[in-house]
C-alpha positions in Angstrom: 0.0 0.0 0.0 2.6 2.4 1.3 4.9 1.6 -2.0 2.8 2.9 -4.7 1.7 5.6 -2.8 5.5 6.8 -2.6 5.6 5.6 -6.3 3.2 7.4 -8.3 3.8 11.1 -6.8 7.8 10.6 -7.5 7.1 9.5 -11.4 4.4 12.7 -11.8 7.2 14.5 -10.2 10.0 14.0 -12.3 7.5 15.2 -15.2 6.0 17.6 -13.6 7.9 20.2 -12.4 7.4 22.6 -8.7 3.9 23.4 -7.5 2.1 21.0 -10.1 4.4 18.3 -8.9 3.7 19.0 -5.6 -0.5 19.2 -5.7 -0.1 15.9 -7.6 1.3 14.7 -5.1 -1.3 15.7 -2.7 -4.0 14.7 -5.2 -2.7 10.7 -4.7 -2.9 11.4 -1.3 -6.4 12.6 -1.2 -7.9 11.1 -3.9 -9.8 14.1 -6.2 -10.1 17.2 -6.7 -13.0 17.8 -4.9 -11.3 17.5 -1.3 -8.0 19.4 -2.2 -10.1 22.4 -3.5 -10.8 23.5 0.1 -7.7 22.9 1.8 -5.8 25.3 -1.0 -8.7 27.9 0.1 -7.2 27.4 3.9 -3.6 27.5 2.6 -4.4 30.8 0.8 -4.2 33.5 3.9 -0.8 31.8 5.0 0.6 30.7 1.6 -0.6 32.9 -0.9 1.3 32.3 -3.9 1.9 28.4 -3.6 -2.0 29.0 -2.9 -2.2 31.0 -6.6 -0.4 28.4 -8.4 -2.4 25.4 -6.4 -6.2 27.0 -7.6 -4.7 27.4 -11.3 -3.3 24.4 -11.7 -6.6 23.4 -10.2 -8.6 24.6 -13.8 -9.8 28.1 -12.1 -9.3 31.4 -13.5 -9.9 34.0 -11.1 -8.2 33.9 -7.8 -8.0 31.6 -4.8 -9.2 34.6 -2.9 -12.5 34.8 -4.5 -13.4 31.6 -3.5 -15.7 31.2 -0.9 -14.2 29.9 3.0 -15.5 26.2 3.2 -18.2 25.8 5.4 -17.7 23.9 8.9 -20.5 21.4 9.7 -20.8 20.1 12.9 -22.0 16.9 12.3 -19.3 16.1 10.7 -16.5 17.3 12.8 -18.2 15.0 15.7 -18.8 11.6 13.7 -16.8 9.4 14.5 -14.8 6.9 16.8 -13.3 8.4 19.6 -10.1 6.1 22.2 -11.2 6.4 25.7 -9.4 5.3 28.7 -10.3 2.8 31.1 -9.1 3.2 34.7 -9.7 1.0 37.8 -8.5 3.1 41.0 -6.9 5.6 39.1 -4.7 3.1 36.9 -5.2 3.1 33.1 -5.7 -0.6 32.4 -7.5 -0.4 29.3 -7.9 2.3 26.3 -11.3 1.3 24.1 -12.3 2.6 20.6 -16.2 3.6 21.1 -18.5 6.3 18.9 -18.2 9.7 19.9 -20.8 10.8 21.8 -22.1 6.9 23.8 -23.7 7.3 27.2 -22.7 5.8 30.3 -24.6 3.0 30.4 -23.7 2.3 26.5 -20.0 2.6 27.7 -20.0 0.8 30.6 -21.5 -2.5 29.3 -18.2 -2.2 26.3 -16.1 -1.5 29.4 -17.2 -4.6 31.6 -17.1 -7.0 28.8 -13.1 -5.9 28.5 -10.8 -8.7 29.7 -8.3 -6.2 30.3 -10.9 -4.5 32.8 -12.6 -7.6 34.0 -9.5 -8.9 35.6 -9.3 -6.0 37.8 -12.6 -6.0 38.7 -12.7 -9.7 39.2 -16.3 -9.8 40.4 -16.0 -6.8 42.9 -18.5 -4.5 43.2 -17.9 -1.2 41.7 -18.6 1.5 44.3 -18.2 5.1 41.8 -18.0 5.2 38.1 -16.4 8.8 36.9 -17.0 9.3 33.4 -16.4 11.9 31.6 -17.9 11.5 28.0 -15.1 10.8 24.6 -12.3 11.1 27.4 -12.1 8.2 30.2 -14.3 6.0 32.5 -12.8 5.1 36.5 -13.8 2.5 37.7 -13.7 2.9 42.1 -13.5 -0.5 43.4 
């Protein structure tokens, strides 16, 4: 995977010479135009002629600063796995992968079924849960 990934860049490279080389580059990375096109409006304020070059290359005639700022949507920003940590006493024993956003009692039942957690545990009843949502769960024993 990693191989032609380094390939294909360094071939359109050697043909291609300076920023066209380097947004086709990207453009393996990313996969289409379509998601590079924002990220050279984001590059424009700090980068602006690399910026320039980028949108031309891109097909577009007037400039990168014309184009409208990409719009931020908040469902998207929070979809999504998120690595919690899973304490017992105060000792990280365990670090899960859960959705972002789970409740408690959704997370606790994932946490209990651990084998990393239930051999803390070990049939002990659990006096305090902390949770703090998409962060951590402690588990007082």
């Amino acid at each position: 995977m990693i191989s032609p990934t380094i390939n294909s860049p360094q071939r359109t490279a050697a043909k291609v010479a300076g920023v066209a080389g380097l947004l086709a580059f990207i453009l393996v990375v990313f996969g289409n135009y379509v998601l590079l096109e924002p990220l050279v409006i984001m590059l424009a304020p700090y980068a602006p002629h690399i910026a320039e070059e980028m949108w031309e290359v891109l097909g577009h005639k007037e400039s990168v600063f014309a184009a409208r700022w990409p719009a931020y949507d908040e469902k998207l920003a929070s979809a999504g796995d998120v690595e919690i940590a899973v304490q017992v006493n105060g000792k990280l024993r365990s670090r899960l992968t859960v959705a972002r956003g789970m409740t408690q009692d959704e997370v606790m039942k994932i946490v209990l079924s651990d084998p990393a957690v239930q051999k803390f545990v070990d049939g002990q009843k659990v006096k305090k849960v902390i949770y703090v949502q998409d962060r951590l769960v402690n588990l007082v024993i």
